[in-house]
C-alpha positions as CSV (number, residue, x, y, z in Angstrom):
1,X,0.0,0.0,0.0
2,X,2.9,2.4,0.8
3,X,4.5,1.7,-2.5
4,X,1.1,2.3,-4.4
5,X,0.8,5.8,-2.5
6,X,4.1,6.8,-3.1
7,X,3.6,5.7,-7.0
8,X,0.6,8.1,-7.1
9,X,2.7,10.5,-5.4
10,X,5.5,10.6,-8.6
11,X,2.3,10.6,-11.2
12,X,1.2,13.7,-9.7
13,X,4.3,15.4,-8.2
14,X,5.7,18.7,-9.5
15,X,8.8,18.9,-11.6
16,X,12.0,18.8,-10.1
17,X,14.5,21.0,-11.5
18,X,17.7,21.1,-9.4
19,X,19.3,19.8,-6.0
20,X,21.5,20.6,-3.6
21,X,24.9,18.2,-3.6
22,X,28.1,17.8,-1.3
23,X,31.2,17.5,-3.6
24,X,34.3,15.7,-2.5
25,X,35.3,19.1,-0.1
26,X,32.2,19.0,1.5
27,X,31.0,22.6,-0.7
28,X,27.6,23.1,-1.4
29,X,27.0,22.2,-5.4
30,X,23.5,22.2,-6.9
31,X,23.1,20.1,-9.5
32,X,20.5,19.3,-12.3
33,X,17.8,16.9,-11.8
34,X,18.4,16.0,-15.8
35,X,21.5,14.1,-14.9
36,X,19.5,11.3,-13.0
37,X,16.6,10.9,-15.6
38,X,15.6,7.8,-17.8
39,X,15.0,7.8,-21.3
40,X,11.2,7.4,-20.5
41,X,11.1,10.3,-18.2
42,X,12.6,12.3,-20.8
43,X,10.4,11.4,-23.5
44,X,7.7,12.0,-21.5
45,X,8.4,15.9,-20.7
46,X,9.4,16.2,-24.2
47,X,5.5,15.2,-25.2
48,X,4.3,17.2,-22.2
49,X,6.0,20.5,-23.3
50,X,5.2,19.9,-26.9
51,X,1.5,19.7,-25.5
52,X,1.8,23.1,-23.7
53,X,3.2,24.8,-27.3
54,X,0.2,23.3,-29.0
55,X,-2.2,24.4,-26.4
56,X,-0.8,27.6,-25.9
57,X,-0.9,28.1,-29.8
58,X,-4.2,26.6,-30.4
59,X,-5.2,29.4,-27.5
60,X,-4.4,32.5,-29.9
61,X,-5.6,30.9,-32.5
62,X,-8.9,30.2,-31.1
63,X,-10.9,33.4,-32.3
64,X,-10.3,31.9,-35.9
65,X,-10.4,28.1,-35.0
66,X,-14.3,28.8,-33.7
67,X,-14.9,31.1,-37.0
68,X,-13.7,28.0,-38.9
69,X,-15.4,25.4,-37.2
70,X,-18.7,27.7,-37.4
71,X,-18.4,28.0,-41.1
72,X,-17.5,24.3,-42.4
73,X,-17.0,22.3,-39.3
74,X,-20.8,20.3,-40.1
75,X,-19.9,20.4,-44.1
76,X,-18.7,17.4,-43.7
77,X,-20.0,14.1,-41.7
78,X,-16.5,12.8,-42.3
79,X,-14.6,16.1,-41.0
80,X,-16.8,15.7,-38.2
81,X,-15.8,12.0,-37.6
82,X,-11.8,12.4,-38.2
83,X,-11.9,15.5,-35.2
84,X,-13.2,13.1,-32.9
85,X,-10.6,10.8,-33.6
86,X,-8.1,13.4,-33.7
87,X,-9.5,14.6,-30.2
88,X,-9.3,11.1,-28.6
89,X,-5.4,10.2,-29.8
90,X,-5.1,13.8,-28.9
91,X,-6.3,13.2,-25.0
92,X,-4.9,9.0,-25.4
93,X,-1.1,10.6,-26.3
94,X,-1.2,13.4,-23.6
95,X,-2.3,10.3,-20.6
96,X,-0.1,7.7,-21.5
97,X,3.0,10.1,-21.4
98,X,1.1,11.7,-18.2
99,X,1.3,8.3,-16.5
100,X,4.7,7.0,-18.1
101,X,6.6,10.3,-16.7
102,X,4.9,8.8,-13.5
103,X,6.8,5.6,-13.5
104,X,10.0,6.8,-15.1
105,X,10.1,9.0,-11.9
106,X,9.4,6.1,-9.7
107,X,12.4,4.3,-11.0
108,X,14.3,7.3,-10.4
109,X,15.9,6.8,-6.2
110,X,16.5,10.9,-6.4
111,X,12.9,11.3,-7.4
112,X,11.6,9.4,-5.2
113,X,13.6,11.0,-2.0
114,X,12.4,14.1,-2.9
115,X,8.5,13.1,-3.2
116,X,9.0,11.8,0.4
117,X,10.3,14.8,1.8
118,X,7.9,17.3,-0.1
119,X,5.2,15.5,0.9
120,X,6.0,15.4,4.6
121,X,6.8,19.9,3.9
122,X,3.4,20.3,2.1
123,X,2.2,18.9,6.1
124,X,4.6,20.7,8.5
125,X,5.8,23.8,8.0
126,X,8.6,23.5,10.3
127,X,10.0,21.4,8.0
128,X,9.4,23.6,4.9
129,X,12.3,25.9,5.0
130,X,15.0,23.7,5.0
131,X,13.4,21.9,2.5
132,X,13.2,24.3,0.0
133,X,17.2,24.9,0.7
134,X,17.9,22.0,-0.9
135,X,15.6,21.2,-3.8
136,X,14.7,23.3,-6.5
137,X,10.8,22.5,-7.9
138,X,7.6,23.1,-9.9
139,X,6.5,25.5,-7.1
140,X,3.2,25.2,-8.0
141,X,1.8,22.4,-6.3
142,X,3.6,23.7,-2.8
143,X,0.9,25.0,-0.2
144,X,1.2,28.3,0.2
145,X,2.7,30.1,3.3
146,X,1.0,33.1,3.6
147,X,-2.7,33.7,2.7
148,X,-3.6,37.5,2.0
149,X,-6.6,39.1,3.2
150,X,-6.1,42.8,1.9
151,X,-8.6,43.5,-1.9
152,X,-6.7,46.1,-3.3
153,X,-8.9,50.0,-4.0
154,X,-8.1,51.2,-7.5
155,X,-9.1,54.1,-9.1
156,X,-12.7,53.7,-10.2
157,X,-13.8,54.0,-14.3
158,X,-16.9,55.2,-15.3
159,X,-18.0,52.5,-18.3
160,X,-20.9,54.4,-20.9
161,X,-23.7,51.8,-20.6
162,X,-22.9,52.2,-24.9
163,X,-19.9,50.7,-24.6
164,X,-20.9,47.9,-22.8
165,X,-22.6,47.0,-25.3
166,X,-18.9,46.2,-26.9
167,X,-17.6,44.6,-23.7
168,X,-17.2,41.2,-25.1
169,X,-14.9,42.7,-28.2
170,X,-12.8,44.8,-25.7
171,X,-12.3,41.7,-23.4
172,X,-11.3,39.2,-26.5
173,X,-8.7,42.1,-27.5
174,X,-7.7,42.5,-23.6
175,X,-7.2,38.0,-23.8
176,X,-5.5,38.0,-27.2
177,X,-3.9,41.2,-28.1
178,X,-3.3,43.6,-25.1
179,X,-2.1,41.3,-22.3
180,X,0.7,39.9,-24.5
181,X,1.7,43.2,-25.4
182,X,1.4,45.0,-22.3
183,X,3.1,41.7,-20.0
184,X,4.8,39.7,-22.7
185,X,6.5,38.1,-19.4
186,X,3.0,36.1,-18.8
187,X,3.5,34.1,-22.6
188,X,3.8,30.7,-22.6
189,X,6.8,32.0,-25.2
190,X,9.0,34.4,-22.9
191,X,8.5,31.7,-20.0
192,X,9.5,29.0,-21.9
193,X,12.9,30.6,-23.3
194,X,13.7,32.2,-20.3
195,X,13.5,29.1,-18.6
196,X,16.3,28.1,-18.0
197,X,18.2,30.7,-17.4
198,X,15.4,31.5,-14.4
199,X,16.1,28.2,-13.0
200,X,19.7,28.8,-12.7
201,X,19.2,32.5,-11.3
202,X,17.0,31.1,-8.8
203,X,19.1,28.0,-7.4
204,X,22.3,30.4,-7.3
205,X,19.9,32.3,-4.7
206,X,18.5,29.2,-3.0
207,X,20.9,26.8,-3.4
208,X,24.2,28.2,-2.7
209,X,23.8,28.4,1.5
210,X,23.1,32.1,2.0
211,X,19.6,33.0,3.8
212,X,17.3,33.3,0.9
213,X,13.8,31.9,1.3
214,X,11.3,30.8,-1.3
215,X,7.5,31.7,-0.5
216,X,4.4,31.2,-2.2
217,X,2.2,34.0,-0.8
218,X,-1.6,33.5,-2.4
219,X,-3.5,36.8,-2.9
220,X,-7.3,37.8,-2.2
221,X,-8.1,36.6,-5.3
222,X,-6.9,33.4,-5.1
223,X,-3.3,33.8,-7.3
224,X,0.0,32.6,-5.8
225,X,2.7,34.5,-6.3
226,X,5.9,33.2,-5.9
227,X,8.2,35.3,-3.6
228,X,11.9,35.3,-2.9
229,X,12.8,36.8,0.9
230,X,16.6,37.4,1.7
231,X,17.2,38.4,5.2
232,X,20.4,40.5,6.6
233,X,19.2,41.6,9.8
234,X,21.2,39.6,11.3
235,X,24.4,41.1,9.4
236,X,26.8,44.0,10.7
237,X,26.3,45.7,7.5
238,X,23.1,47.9,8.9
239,X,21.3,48.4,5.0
240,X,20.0,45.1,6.6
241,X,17.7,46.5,8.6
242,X,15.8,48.1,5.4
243,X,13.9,46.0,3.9
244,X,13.5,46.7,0.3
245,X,10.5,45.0,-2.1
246,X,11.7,45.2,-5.8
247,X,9.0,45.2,-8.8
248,X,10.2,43.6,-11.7
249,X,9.3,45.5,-15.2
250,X,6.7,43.6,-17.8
251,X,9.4,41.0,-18.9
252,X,11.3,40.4,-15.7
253,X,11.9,38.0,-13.1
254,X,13.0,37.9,-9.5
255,X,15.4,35.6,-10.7
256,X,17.5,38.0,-12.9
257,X,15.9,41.0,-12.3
258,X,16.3,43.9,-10.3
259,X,16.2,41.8,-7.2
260,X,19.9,41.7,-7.7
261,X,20.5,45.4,-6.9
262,X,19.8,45.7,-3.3
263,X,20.6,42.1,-2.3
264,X,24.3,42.9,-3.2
265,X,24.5,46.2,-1.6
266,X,23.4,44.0,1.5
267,X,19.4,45.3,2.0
268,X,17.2,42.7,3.0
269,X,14.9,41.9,0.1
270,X,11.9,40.4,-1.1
271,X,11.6,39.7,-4.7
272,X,8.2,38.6,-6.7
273,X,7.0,38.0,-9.9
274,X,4.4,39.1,-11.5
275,X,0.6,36.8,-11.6
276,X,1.4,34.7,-14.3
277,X,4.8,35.2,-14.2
278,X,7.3,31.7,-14.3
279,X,5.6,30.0,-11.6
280,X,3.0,32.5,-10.1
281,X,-0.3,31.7,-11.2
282,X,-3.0,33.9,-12.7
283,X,-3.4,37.1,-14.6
284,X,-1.4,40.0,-14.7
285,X,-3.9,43.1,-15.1
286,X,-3.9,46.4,-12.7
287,X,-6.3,44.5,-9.9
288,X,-4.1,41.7,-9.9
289,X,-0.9,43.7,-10.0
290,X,-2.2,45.1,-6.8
291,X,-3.6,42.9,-5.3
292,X,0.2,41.4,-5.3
293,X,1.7,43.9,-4.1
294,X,-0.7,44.1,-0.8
295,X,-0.4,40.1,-0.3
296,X,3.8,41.1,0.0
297,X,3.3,44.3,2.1
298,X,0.9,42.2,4.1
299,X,3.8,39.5,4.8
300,X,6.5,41.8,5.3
301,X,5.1,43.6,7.8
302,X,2.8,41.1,9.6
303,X,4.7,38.0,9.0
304,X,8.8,39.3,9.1
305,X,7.7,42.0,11.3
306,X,9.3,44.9,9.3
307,X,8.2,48.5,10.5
308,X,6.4,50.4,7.3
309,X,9.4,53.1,7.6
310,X,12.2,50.4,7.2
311,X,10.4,49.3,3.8
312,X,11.3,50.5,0.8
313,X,9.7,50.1,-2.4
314,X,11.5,49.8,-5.6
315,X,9.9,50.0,-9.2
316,X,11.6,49.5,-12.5
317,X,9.6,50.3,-15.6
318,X,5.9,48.7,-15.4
319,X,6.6,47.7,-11.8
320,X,6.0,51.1,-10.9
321,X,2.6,50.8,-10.4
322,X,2.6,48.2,-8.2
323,X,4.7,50.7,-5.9
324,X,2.8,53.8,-6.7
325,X,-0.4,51.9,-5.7
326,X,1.5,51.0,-2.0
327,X,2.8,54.6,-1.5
328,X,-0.4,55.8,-2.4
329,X,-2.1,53.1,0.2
330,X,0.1,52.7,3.0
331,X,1.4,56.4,3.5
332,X,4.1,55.9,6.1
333,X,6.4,53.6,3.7
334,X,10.1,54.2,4.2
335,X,10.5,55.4,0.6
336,X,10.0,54.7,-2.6
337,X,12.3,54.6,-5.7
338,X,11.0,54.8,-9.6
339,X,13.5,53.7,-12.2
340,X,12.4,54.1,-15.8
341,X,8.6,54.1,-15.2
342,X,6.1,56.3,-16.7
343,X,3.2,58.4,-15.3
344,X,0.0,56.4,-17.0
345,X,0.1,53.6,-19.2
346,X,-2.9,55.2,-21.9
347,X,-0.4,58.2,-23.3
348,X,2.4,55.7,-24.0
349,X,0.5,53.0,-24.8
350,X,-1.6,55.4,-27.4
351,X,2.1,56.8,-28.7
352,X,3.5,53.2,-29.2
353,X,0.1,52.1,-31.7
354,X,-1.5,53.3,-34.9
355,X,-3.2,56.7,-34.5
356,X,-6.5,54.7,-36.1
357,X,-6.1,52.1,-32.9
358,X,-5.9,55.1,-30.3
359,X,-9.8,54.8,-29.0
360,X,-9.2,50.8,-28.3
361,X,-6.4,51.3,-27.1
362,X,-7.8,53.8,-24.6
363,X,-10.6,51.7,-23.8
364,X,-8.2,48.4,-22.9
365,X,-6.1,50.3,-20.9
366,X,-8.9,51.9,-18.4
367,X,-10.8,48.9,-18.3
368,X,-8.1,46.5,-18.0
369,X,-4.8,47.8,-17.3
370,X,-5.4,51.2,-15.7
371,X,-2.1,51.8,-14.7
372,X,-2.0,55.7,-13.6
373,X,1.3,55.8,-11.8
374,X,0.7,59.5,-11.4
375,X,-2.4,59.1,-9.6
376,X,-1.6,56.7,-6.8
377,X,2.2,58.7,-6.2
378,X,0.0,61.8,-5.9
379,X,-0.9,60.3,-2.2
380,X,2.0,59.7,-1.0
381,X,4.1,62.3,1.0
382,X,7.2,60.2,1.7
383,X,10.8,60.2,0.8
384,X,11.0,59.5,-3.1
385,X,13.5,59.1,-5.7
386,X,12.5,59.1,-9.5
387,X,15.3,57.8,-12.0
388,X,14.9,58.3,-15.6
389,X,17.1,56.9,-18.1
390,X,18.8,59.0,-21.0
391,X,18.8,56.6,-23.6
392,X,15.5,54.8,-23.0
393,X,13.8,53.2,-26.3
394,X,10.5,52.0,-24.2
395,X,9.6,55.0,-22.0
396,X,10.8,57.8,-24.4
397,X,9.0,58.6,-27.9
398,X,12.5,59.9,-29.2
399,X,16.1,59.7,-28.0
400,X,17.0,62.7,-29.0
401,X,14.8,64.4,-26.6
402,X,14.4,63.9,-23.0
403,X,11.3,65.7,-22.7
404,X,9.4,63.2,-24.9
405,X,10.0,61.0,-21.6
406,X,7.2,59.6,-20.3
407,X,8.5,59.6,-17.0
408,X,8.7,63.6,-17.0
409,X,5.3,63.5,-15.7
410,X,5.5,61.7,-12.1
411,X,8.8,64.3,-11.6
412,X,6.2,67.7,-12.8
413,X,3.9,66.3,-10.9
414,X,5.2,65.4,-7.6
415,X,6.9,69.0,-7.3
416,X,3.8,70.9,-8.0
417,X,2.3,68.8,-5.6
418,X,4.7,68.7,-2.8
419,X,5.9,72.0,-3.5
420,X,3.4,74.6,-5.3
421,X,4.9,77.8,-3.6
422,X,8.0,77.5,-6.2
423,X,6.7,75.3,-8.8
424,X,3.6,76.9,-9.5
425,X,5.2,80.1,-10.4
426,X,6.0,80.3,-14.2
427,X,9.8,81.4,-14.2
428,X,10.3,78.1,-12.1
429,X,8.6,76.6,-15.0
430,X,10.2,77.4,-17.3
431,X,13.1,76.6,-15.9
432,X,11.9,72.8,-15.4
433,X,11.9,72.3,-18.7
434,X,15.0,73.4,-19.0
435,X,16.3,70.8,-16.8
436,X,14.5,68.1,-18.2
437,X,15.4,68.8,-21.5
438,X,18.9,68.4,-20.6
439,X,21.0,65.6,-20.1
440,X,24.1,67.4,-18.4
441,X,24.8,68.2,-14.7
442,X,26.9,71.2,-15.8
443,X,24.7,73.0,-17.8
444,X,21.7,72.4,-15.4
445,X,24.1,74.5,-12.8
446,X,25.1,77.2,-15.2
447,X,21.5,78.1,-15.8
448,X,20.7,78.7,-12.8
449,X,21.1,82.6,-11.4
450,X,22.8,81.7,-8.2
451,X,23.6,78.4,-6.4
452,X,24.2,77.2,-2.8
453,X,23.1,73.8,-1.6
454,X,24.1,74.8,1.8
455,X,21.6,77.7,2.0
456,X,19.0,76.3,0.2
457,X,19.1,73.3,3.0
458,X,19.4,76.1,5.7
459,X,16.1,77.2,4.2
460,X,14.0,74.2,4.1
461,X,15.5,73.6,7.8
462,X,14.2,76.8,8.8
463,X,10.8,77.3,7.5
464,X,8.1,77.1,9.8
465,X,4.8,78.0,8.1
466,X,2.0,76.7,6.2
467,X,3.8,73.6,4.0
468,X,1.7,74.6,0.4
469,X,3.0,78.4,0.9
470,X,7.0,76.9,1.2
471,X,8.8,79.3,-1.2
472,X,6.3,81.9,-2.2
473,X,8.0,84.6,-0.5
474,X,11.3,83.8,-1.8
475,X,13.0,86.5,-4.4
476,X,13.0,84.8,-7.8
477,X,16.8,83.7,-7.8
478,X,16.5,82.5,-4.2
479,X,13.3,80.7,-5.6
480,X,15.0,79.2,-8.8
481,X,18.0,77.9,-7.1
482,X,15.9,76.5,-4.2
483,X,14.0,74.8,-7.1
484,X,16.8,73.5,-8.6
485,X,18.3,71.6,-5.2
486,X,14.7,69.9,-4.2
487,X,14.7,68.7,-7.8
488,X,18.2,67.5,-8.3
489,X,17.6,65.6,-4.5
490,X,14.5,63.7,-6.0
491,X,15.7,63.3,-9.5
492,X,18.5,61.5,-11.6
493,X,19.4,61.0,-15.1
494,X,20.8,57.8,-15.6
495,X,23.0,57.7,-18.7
496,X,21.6,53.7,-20.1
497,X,19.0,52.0,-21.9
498,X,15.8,51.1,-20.5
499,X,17.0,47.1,-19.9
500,X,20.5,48.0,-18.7
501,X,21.3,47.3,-14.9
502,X,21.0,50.4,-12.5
503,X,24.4,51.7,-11.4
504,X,25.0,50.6,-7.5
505,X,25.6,54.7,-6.9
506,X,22.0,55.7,-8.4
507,X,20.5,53.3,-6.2
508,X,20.1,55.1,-2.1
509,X,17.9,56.0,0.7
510,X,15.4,58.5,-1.1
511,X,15.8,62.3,0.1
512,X,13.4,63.9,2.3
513,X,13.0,67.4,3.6
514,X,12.1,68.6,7.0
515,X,8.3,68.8,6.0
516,X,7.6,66.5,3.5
517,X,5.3,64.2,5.1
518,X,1.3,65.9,5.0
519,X,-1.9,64.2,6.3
520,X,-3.5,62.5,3.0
């Protein structure tokens, strides 16, 4: 009976990818799972993946596989008859390599250790962590550790009762065309060719004996999001006790994304993909974007106990939002720092499509991916950084000017927020542009009328009265060079592309003044 139970075990157990092995010095060496499979186990994945390309293709094809099928599929008693035996060697293939893989695995003593001891994890929790230090898996069928209770609040759309009416079109396009485009990360395509190269990012961080932690954190709305938690508390270097939760842009991965950043500088980190992403499960959209974000905030600080100012959330390109919505919800965060985003998904997405495609392309992106960065960093009064990159060919409309940035727009308006005493006024204006037309710290400086950082620190140190009147009663040079510091302290040109890694000295504590945090 035990051997039966642990035969359905293999049938139904998740991949294994990698474990963790003791060369002849005793060092810590993962090694791949591939080097102790049979011939029939590897025939059988090879039929199982060619099953996932045929059902992932056969699922953008499916808008013209129904027209078809509408049109001539009862032409033909015989058509008819060859589908349904199509159908059946179809399902007979996809079982008998199903159940084969099963006792390939079975035969397999490495296999069949590691069903053992992720059966007994799944159970006992105490035993999960080391467990996951040593094998690297299909994460999917792990129970999850943390179980999120916060529904994220988004900005509400009003939807003409005329164009509901149209709902079903805009949702096929949001299916087919506009989540592919806007997350290509979520494709059966990207996952499958970055595969490998995920795998081996993610056993370098689990399976090489430093602290990291796997976690499987499942949202409000039922995704699981698999999560990466590196903790360096316990470390003399004191960036430990800062916990900082990266976003990963609409092709990246924890695994070899920006992750990598602060967990070399020595931050505690926790790292997540996006729904759909590798092994999370889902959609990505904005609601499940955010709802994401609050199952990781949730964990973080109710879980790993981490005080709201010791978090800081970092964003690179479309994981922006995901940040902007926490900063917007949870006001006391540590900080917040924005590298190569953009202030609203519907005027870049619009730039980046035909002009005759600009009212569906509206329409998908505030039903579906509503993703106004500039409204949800609008709330939030804490320290910020914004980094926009010089030579960036996915945020920018043209290189040769950095005011066709998209990201120009969360910079203009945080400071007219934050600070409408000096920004408001229209010489300060027009010296914004100026600044953000340029790429060059030198000329920025020479166009200013005076400058002093040390009084204009001595200023913000000193003022005393109503927080939206800072500045108004400065003279106009005072005001301009004041200008100039607050906006050189919250922003940075990066000289890069949009997919190169950030430079170790762009990425700090964000700047705050004396007054910066308001009552929302």
């Amino acid at each position: 009976m035990e051997r039966f139970s642990r035969l359905l075990q293999c049938i139904s157990g998740p991949r294994l990818y990698y474990l963790k092995w003791f060369n002849e010095d005793g060092d810590v060496e993962p090694v791949s799972y591939n080097c102790y499979k049979n011939i029939w186990e590897r025939a059988a994945d090879f039929i199982l993946d060619s099953y996932g390309w045929f059902i992932a293709t056969v699922q953008y094809l499916s808008p013209f596989i129904l027209i078809s099928v509408y049109r001539y599929g009862n032409e033909s008693a015989y058509i008819t008859s060859l589908n349904k035996k199509m159908i059946f060697y179809f399902v007979a293939v996809y079982f008998v390599a199903f159940y084969t893989r099963g006792f390939a695995r079975y035969c397999t003593d490495e296999y069949r250790k590691f069903i053992a001891e992720f059966t007994d994890a799944n159970i006992d929790f105490t035993l999960r962590r080391s467990f996951l230090q040593k094998y690297d898996f299909e994460f999917q069928k792990m129970n999850p550790d943390f179980q999120s209770n916060k529904t994220c609040h988004l900005k509400g759309t009003e939807i003409p009762f005329s164009s509901l009416l149209t709902l079903p079109l805009h949702y096929t396009l949001k299916v087919w065309l506009a989540r592919p485009l806007i997350y290509p990360g979520s494709t059966y395509l990207i996952n499958y060719l970055l595969g490998s190269q995920l795998d081996n990012g993610r056993v370098r961080l689990m399976l090489s004996g430093n602290s990291a932690r796997r976690l499987k954190l499942r949202t409000v709305d039922g995704s699981d999001i698999d999560s990466v938690f590196v903790d360096k508390r316990h470390t003399s270097n004191p960036n430990g006790n800062y916990l900082v939760i990266t976003s990963e842009g609409n092709s990246g991965f924890y695994e070899v994304g920006c992750f990598e950043l602060p967990y070399r500088m020595g931050y505690s980190v926790i790292g997540w993909n996006h729904p759909g992403f590798q092994h999370s499960t889902g959609k990505p959209s904005d609601w499940h974007d955010a709802n994401a974000a609050e199952a990781v905030y949730q964990y973080a600080t109710e879980v790993l106990r981490f005080p709201p100012d010791r978090i800081i959330l970092y964003g690179w390109s479309i994981g922006g939002f995901p940040v902007c919505y926490l900063a917007g919800t949870h006001g006391n965060i540590g900080g917040v720092i924005l590298d190569s985003t953009f202030g609203s998904l519907i005027p870049l997405a619009k730039s980046r499509m035909a002009e005759v495609l600009g009212t569906i392309t509206e329409a998908q992106c505030t039903r579906f991916f509503n993703l106004d960065n500039e409204y949800y960093l609008k709330k939030y009064r804490g320290p910020i950084r914004i980094i926009r990159r010089t030579r960036d060919e996915v945020i920018a409309d043209d290189l040769r000017d950095p005011l066709t940035n998209h990201g120009n727009t969360l910079i203009n308006s945080i400071l007219n927020q934050r600070y409408p005493g000096i920004f408001a006024d229209t010489q300060v204006e027009t010296y914004l542009i100026t600044w953000l037309s340029s790429t060059d710290f030198e000329s920025r400086i020479a166009s200013l009328p005076k400058w002093n950082p040390s009084e204009c620190q001595r200023i913000l140190n000193d003022y005393k009265g109503d927080k939206e009147s800072f500045g108004s009663d400065l003279d106009a040079p005072t005001k301009v060079m004041v200008a100039y510091y607050i906006f050189s302290n919250i922003f940075d040109d990066f000289e890069s592309g949009h997919n190169g890694p950030l430079d170790s000295t762009l990425f700090k504590l964000p700047w705050s003044d004396s007054f910066v945090r308001m009552d929302t």
